[in-house]
GUZA-86400 format. One record per residue: residue in three letters; x, y, z of N, C-alpha, C in turn. Coordinates in steps of 0.02 Angstrom, whole numbers, padded with zeros to 5 digits, always signed. Last residue first. Example, Ala and Ser with C-alpha at 12.3 -4.5 7.8 and 13.67 -1.06 7.14 Angstrom:
<fibas>
ser+00642-00112+00354+00684-00053+00357+00645+00002+00394/ala+00660-00284+00390+00615-00225+00390+00660-00165+00390/
</fibas>
This chain:
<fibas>
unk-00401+00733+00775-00411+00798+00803-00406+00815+00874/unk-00417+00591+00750-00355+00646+00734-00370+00720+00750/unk-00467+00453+00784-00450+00498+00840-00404+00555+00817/unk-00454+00331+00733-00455+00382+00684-00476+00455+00732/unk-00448+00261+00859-00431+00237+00804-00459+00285+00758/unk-00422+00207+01014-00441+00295+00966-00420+00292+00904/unk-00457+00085+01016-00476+00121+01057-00478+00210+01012/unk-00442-00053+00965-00411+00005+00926-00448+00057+00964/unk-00467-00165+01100-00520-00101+01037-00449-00079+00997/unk-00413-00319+01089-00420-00258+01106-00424-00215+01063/unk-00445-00497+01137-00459-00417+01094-00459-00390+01105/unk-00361-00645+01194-00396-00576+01189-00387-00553+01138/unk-00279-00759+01129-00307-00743+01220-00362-00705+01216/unk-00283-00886+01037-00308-00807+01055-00340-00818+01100/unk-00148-00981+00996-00223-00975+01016-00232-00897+01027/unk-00015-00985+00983-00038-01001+00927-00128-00990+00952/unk+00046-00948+01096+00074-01007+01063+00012-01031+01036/unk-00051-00802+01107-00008-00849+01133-00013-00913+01101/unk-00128-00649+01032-00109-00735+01033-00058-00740+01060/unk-00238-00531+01007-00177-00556+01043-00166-00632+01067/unk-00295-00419+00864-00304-00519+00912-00231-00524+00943/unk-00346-00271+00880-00305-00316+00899-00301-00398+00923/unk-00466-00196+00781-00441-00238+00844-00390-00266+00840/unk-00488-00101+00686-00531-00101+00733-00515-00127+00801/unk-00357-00017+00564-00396-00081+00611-00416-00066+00670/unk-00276+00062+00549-00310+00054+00494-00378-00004+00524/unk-00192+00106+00666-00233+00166+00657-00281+00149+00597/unk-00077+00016+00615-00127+00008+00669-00185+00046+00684/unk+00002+00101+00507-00043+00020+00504-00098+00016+00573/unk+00036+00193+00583-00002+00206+00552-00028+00134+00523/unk+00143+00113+00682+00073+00183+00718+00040+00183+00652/unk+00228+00052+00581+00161+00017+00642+00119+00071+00667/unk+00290+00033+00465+00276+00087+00502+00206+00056+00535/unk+00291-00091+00368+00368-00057+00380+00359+00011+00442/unk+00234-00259+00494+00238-00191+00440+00279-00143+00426/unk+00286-00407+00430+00300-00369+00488+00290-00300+00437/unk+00150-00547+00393+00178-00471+00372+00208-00426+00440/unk+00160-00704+00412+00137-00653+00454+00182-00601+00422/unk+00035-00807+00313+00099-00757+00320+00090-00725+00364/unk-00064-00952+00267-00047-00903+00313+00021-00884+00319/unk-00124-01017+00128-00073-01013+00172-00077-00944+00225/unk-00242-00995+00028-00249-01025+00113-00202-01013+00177/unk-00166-01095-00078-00228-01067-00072-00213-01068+00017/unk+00024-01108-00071-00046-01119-00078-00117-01077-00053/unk+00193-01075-00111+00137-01050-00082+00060-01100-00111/unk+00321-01118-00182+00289-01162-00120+00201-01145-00091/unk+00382-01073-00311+00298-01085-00302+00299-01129-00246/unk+00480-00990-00293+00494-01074-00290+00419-01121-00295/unk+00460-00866-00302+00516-00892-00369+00506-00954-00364/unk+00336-00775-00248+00353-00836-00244+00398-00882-00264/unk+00312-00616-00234+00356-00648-00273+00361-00701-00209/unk+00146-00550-00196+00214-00577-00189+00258-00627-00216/unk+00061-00438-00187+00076-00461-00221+00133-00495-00218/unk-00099-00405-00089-00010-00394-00079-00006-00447-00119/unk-00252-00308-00096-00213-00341-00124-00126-00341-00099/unk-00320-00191-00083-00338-00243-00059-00286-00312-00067/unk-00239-00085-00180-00283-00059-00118-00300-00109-00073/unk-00051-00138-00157-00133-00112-00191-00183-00115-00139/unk+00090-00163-00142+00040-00177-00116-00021-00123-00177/unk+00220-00281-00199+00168-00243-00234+00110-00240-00166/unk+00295-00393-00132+00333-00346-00203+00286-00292-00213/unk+00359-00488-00002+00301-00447-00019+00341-00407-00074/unk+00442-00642-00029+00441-00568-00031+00381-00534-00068/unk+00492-00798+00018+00440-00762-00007+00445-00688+00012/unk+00584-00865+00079+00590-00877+00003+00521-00866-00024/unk+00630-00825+00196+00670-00807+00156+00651-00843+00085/unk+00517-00786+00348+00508-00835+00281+00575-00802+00238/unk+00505-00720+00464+00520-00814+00478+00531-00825+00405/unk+00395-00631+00374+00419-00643+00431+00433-00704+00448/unk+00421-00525+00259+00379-00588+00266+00410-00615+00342/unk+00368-00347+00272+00410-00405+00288+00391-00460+00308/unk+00297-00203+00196+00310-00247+00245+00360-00308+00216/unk+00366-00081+00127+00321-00150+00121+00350-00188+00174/unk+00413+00100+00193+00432+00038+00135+00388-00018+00135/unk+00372+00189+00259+00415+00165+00286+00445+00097+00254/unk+00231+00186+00195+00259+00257+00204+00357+00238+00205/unk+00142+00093+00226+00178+00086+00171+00251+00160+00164/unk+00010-00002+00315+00048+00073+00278+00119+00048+00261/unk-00115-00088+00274-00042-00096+00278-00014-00012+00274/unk-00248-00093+00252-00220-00144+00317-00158-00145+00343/unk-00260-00052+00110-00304-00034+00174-00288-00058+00235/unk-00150-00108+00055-00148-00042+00065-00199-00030+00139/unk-00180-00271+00074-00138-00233+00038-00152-00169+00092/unk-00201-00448+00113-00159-00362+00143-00151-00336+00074/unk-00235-00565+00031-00276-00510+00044-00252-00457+00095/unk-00090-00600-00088-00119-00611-00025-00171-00555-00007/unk-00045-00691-00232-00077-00628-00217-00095-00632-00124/unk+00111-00741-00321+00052-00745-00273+00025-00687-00256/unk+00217-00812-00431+00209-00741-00397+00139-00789-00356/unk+00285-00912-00523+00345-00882-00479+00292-00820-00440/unk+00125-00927-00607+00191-00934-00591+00245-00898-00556/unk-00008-00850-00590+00043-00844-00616+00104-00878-00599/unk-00140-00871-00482-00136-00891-00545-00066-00884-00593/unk-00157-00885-00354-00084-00885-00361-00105-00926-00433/unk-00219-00782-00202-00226-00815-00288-00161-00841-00291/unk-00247-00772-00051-00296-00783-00079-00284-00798-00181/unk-00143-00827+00066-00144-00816+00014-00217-00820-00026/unk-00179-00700+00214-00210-00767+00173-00182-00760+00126/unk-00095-00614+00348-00125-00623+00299-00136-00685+00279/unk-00096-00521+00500-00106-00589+00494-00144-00573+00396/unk+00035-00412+00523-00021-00419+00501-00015-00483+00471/unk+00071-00404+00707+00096-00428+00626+00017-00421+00606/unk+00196-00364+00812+00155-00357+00782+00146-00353+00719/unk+00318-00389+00877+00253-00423+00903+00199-00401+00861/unk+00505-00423+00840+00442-00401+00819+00370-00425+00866/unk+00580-00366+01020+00564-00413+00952+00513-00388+00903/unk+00718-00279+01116+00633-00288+01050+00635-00345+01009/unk+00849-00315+01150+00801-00322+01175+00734-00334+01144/unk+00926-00166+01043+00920-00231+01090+00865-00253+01116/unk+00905-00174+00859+00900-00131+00910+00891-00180+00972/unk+01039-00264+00778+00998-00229+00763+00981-00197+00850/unk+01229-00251+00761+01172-00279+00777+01098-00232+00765/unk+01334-00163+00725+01291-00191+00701+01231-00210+00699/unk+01389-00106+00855+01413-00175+00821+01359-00210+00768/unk+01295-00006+00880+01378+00010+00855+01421-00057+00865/unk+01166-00039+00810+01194-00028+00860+01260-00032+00823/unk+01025+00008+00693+01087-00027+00705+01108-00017+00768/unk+00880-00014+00603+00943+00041+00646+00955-00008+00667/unk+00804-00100+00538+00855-00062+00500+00901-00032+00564/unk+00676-00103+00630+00724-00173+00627+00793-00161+00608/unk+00605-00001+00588+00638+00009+00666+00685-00057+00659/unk+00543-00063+00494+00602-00014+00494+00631+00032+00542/unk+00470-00138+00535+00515-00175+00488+00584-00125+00481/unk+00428-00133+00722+00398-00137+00659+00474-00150+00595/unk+00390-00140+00872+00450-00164+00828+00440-00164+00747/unk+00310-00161+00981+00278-00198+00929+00353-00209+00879/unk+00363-00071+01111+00316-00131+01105+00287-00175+01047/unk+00439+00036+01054+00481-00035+01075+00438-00086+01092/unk+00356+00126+00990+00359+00082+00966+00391+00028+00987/unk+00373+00223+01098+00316+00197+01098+00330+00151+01070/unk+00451+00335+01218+00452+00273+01182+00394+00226+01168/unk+00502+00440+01288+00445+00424+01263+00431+00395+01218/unk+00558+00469+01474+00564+00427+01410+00481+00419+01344/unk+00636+00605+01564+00580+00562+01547+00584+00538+01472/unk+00746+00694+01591+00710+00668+01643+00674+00587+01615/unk+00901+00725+01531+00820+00698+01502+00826+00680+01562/unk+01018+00765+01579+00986+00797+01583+00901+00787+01566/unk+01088+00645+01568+01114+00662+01623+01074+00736+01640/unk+01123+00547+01445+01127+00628+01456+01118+00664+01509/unk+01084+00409+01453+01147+00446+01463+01156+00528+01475/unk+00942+00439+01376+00963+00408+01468+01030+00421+01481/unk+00965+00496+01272+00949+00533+01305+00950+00504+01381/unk+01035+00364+01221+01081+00421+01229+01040+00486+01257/unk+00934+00268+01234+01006+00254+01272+01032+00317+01275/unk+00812+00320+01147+00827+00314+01196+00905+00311+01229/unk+00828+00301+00978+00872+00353+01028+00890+00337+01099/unk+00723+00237+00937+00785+00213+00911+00841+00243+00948/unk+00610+00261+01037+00629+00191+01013+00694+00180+01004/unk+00643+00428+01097+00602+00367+01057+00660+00308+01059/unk+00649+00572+01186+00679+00504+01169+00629+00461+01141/unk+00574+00665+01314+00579+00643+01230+00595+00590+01230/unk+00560+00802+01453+00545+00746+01429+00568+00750+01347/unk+00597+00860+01598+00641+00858+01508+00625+00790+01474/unk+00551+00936+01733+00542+00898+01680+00587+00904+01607/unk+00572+01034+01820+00579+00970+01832+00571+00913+01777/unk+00634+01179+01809+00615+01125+01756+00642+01052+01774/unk+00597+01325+01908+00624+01246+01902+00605+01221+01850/unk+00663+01506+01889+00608+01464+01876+00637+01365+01893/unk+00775+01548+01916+00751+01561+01979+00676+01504+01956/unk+00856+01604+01793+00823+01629+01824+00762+01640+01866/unk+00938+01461+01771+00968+01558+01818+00904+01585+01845/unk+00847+01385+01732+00850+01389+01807+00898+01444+01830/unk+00848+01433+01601+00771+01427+01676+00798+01420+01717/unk+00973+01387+01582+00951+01454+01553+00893+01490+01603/unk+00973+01252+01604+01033+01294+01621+01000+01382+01624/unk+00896+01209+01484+00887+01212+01552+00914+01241+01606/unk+00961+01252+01364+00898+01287+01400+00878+01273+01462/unk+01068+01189+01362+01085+01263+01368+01025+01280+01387/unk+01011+01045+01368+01070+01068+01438+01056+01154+01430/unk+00968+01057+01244+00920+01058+01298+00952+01079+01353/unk+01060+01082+01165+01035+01122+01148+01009+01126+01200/unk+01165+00950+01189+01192+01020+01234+01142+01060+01219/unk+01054+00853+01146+01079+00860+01212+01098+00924+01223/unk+01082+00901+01024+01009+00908+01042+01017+00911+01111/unk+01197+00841+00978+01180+00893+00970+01111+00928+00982/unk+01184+00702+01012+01238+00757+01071+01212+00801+01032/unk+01081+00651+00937+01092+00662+00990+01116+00700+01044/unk+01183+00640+00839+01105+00702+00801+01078+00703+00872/unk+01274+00549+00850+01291+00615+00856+01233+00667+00851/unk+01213+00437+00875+01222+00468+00916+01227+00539+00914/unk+01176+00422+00717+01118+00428+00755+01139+00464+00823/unk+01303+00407+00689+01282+00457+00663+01194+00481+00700/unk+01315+00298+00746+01360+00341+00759+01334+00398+00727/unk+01221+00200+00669+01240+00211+00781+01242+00274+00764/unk+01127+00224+00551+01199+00221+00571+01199+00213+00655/unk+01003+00249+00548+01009+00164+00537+01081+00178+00586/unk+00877+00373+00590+00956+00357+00567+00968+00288+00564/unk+00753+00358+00657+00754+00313+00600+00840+00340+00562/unk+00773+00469+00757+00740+00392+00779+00765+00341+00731/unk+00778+00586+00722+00852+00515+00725+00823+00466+00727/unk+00661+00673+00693+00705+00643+00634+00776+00583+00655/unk+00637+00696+00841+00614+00624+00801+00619+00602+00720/unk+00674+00727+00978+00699+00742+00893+00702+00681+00876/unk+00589+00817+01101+00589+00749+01053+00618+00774+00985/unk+00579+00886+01216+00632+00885+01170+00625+00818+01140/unk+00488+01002+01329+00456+00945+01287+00524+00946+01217/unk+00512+01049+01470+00538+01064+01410+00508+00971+01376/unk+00410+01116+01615+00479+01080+01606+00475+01089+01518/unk+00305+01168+01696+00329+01087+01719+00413+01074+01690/unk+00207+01280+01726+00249+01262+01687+00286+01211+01721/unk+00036+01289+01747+00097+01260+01794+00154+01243+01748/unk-00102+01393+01741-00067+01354+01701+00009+01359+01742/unk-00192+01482+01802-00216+01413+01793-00161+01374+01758/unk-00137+01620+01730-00163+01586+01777-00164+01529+01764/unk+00043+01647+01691-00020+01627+01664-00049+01606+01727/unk+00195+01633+01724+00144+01684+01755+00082+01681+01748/unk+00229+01517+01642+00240+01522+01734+00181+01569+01763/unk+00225+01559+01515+00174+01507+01539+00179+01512+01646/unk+00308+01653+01529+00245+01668+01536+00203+01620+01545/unk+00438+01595+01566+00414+01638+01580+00345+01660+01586/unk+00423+01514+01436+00415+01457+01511+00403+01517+01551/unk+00482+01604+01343+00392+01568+01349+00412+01518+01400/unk+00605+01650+01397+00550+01688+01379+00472+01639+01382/unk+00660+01520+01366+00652+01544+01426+00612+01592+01431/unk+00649+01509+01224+00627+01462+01284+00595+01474+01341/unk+00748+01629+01181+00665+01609+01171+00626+01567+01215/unk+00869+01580+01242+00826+01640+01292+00766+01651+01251/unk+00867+01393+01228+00883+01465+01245+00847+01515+01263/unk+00768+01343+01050+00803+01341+01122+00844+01390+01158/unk+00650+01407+00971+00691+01391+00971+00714+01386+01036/unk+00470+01312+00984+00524+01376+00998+00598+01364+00992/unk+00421+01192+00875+00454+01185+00941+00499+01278+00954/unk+00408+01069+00741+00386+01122+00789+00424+01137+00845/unk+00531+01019+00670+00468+01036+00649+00433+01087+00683/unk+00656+01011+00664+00640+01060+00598+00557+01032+00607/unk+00733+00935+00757+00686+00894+00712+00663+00941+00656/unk+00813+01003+00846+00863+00948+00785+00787+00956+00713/unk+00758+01037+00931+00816+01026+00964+00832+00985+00906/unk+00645+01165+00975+00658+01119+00921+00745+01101+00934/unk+00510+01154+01140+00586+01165+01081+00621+01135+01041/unk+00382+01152+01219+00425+01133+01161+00479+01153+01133/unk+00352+01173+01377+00389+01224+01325+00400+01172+01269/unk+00229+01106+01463+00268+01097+01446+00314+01144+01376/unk+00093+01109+01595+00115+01147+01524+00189+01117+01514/unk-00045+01071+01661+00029+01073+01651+00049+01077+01597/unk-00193+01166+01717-00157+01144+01668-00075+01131+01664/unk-00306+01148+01849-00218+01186+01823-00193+01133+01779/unk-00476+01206+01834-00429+01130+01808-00358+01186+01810/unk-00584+01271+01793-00565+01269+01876-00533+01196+01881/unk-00629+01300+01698-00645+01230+01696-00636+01217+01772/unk-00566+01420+01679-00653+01414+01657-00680+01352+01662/unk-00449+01389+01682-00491+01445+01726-00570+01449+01715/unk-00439+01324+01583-00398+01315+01623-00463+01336+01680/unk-00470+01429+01477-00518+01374+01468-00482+01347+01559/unk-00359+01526+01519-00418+01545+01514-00475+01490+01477/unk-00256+01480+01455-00242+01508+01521-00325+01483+01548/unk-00269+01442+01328-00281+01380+01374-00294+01427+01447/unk-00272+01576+01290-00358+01537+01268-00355+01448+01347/unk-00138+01601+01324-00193+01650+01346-00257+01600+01360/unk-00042+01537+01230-00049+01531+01323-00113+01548+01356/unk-00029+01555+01102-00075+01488+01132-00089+01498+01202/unk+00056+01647+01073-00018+01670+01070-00055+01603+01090/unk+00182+01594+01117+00156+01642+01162+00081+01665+01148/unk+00227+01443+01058+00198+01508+01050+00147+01551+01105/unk+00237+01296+01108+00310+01338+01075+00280+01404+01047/unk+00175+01199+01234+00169+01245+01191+00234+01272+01139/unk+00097+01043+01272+00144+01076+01249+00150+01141+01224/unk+00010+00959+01433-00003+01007+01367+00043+01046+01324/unk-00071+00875+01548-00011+00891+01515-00020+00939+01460/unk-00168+00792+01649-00172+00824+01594-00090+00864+01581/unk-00235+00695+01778-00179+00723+01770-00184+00740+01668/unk-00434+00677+01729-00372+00645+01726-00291+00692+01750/unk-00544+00740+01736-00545+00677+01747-00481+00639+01750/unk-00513+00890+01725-00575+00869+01778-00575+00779+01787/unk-00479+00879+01600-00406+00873+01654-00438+00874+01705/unk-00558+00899+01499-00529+00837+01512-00470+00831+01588/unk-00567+01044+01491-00616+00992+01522-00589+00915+01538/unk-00451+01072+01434-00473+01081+01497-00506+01045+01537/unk-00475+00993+01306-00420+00985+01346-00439+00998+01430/unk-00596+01080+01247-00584+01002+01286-00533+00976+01308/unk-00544+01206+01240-00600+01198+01297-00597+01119+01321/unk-00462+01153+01112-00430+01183+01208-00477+01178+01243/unk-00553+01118+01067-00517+01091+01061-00459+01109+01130/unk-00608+01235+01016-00654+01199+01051-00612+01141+01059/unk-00505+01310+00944-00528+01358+01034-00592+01285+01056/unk-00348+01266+00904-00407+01285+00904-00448+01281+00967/unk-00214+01221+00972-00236+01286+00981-00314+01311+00952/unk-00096+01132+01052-00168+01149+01053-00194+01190+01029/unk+00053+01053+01023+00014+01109+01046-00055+01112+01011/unk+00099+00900+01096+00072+00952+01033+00051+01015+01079/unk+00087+00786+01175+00142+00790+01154+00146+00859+01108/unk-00032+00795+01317-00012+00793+01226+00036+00811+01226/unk+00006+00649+01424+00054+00730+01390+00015+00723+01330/unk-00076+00587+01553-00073+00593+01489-00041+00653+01450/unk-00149+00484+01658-00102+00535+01661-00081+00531+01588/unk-00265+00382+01660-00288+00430+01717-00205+00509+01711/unk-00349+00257+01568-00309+00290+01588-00284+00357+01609/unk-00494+00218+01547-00459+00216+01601-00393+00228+01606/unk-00554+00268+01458-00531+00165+01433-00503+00175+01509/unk-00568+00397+01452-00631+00363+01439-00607+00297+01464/unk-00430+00428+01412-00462+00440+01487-00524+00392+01487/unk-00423+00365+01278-00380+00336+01326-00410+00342+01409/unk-00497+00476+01212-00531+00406+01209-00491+00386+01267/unk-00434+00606+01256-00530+00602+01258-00532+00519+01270/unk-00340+00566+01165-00333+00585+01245-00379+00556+01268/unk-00394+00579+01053-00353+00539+01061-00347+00526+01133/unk-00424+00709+01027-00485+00658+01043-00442+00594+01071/unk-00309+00800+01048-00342+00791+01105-00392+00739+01107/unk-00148+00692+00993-00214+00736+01003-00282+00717+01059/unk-00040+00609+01055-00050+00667+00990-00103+00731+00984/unk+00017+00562+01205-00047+00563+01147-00032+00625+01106/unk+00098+00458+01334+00100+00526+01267+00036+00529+01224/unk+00047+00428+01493+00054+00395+01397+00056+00476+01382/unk+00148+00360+01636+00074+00395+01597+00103+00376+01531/unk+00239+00303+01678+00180+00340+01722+00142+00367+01718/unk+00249+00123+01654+00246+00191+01645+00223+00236+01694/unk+00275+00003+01696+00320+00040+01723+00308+00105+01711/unk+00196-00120+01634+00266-00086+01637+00292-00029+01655/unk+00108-00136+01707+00138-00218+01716+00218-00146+01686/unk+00024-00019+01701+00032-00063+01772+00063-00108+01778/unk+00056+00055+01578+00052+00079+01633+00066+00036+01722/unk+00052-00040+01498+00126-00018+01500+00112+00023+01544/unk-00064-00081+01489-00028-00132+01526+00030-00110+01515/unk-00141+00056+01481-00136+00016+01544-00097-00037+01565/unk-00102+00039+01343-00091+00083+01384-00088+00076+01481/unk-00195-00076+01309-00093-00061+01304-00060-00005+01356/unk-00292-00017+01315-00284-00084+01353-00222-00102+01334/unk-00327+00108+01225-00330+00079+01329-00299+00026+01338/unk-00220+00120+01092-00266+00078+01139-00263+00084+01204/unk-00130+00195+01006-00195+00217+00998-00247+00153+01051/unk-00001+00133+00955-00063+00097+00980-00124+00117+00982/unk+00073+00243+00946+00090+00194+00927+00035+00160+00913/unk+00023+00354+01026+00010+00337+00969+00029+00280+00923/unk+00080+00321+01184+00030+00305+01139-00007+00303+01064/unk+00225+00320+01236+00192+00363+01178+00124+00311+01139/unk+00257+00305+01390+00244+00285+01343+00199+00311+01298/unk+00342+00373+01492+00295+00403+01475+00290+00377+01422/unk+00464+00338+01620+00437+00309+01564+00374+00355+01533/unk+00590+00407+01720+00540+00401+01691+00510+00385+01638/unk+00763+00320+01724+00711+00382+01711+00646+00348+01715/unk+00870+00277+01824+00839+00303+01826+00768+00351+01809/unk+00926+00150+01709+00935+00207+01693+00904+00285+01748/unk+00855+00064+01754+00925+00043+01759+00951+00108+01757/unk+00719+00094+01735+00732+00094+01783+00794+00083+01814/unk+00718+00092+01578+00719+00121+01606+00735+00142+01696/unk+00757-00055+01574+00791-00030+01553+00780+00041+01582/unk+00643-00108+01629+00709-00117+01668+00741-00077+01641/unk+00555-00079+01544+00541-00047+01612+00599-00053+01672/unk+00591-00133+01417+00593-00073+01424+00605-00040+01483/unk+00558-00275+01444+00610-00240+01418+00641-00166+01444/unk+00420-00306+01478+00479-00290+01524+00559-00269+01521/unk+00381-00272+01338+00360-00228+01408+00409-00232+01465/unk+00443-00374+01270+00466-00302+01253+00451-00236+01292/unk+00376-00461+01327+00453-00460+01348+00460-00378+01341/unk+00256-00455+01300+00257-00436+01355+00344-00440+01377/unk+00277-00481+01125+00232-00400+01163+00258-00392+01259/unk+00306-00610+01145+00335-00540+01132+00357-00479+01140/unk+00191-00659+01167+00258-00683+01215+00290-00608+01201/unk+00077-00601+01116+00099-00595+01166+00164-00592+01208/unk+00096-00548+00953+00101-00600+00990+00152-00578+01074/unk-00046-00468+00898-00021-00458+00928+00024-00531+00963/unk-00102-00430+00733-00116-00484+00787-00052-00462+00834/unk-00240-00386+00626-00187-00341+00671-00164-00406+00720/unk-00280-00478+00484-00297-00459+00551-00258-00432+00575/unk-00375-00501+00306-00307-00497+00368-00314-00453+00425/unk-00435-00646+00397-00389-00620+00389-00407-00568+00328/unk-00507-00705+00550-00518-00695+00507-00450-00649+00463/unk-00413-00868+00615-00428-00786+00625-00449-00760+00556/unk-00403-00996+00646-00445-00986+00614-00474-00907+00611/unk-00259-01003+00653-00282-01029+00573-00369-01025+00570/unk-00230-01008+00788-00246-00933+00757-00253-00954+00666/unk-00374-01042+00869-00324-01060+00851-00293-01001+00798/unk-00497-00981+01005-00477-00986+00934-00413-01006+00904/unk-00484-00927+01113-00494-00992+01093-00489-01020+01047/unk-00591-00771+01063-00546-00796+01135-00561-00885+01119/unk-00616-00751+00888-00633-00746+00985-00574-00796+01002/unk-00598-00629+00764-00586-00698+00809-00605-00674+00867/unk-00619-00520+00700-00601-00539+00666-00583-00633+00696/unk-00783-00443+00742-00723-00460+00763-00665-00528+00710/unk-00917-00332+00739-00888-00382+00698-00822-00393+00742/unk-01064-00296+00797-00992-00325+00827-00961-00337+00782/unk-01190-00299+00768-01164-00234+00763-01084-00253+00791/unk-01232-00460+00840-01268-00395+00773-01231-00342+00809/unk-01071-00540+00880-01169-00530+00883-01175-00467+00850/unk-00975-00647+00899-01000-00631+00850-01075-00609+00868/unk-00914-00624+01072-00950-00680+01010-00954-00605+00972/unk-00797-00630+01190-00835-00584+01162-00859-00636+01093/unk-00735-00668+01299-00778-00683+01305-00830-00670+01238/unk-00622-00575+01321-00625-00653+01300-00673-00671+01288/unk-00651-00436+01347-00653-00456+01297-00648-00531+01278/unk-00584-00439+01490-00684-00439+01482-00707-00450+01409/unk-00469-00434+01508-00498-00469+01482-00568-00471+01487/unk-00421-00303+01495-00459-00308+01444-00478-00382+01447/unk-00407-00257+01626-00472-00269+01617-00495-00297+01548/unk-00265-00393+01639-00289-00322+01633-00359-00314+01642/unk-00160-00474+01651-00221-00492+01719-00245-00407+01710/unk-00133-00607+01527-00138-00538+01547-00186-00530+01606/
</fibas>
């Protein structure tokens, strides 16, 4: 990697540091269990994407929560193609500008009042973004905006499938892009359309279709702003499992794909309309475990459990291995059916997790390995960053 993170190779074991490995290290001697990143992977799945997008004309805006790291962020900023990162929240933001990254959408709306003041303030250091879907949010940003002597870019949310947030689409829409337009300090940009209940459809075809029906919702609102005279240069969404069919649509501007860099167990489940699984991605990110017991016959214990693993998205996945299955996680503990007792004290597994943004949000660092050594570390940069 020719990022800044390598200033981390270098990094030892010293009072107030803990790290789970240094730079050089083989990876049998990483402390476990560890977040590990394998490079080869990780950097296909970067150039993956950036062709793909660029085959496609669009814009990339990689969704940082995935990662929650500067030093991903930057290398999907400068090796891939992005042109900024998505973020959830504002501390979240807060940390990424801090790590050096300089263009950033919350993907959310904002609305407690010291929490907008720091938005504002934050856009004194960086291109800033900001979502709304309620007319009582416009005012406080209008007016932190203006009190920071920062123009805020604004983006309309609308709910185009997902049933979570978002104005409805159409002449509600258009109504609040209306006022965000007229607001001081604040630059309406365009329509924030992520429907992120498909992402995880398995079916193609049924995944496409939750697609076209989100497509004509966004076409009718964009269609809608521009009668009347306003522009929406922007139509940003799409994830991991969707992408292709908002690049087809002929109306998404911008891509916001986060997980195609790591690939987790149940992003592995969706399908393409031959089956296959999703193109291009591999897995790159694993949790490095130990067998630490194996007092019972046909079973084993490994030190992943709960605290290292989320679980939301089902148990992770033994990876490369068909004659060991994770069965049980617990707070410290993964319990796994061994039927052939091959396992020993010691052995190393790599766990593919079933939901990676929230596994990764459990750890401090990332060990990133090539053919079996560790290149680098990188922070977990906004790692419990939820406000």
């Amino acid at each position: 990697m020719s990022i800044r993170s390598q200033r981390l190779e270098s990094l030892r074991w010293t009072v107030g540091v803990d790290v789970p490995a240094v730079a050089g290290m083989g990876v049998d001697e990483i402390c476990t269990p560890a977040l590990v990143v394998d490079l080869t992977a990780f950097e296909a799945n970067v150039r993956a994407m950036k062709g793909f997008a660029a085959a496609h004309g669009m814009a990339l805006r990689a969704h940082a929560k995935t990662h929650k790291s500067a030093d991903i962020a930057l290398i999907q900023m400068v090796e891939g193609g992005a042109r900024g990162v998505c973020c959830q929240k504002v501390s979240e933001a807060e940390a990424l500008v801090a790590g050096g990254v300089r263009d950033v959408l919350v993907s959310n709306q904002v609305v407690d009042a010291r929490r907008v003041d720091r938005l504002a303030a934050l856009a004194q250091r960086a291109r800033v973004a900001v979502c709304v879907d309620d007319a009582d949010a416009i005012g406080p940003l209008s007016a932190a905006a203006a009190r920071h002597r920062v123009m805020l870019e604004v983006l309309v949310e609308i709910d185009v499938g997902n049933g979570r947030c978002g104005v409805a689409p159409g002449a509600p829409a258009v109504e609040l892009a209306r006022r965000v337009a007229n607001a001081p300090a604040l630059r309406f940009v365009g329509l924030q359309a992520y429907q992120g209940a498909a992402q995880h459809i398995y079916g193609h075809d049924a995944r496409r279709a939750a697609i076209a029906a989100s497509v004509a919702l966004v076409r009718e609102t964009v269609a809608a702003i521009t009668e009347t005279g306003m522009r929406c240069p922007v139509v940003s969404g799409g994830g991991t499992g969707t992408w292709p069919f908002e690049a087809e649509s002929g109306v998404y501007t911008e891509l916001q794909c986060g997980s195609y860099i790591f690939m987790d167990a149940d992003y592995r489940r969706v399908r393409e309309a031959d089956g296959r699984g999703l193109p291009a991605f591999a897995h790159s990110l694993f949790v490095l475990t130990s067998v630490m017991s194996r007092a019972r016959p046909g079973h084993a214990v490994c030190d992943a459990g709960l605290k290292v693993l989320s679980v939301d998205s089902g148990l992770p996945t033994v990876f490369d291995r068909d004659d060991v299955t994770y069965a049980v996680a617990s707070d410290e503990h993964g319990t796994l059916v061994d039927a052939e007792d091959r396992l020993r004290l010691n052995d190393r597994l790599w766990l593919v997790p079933g939901h990676c943004d929230p596994t990764c949000n459990l750890h401090d660092w990332y060990v990133a390995v090539r053919d079996g050594v560790v290149e680098a570390l990188w922070p977990v940069t906004a790692r419990g960053k939820a406000w």
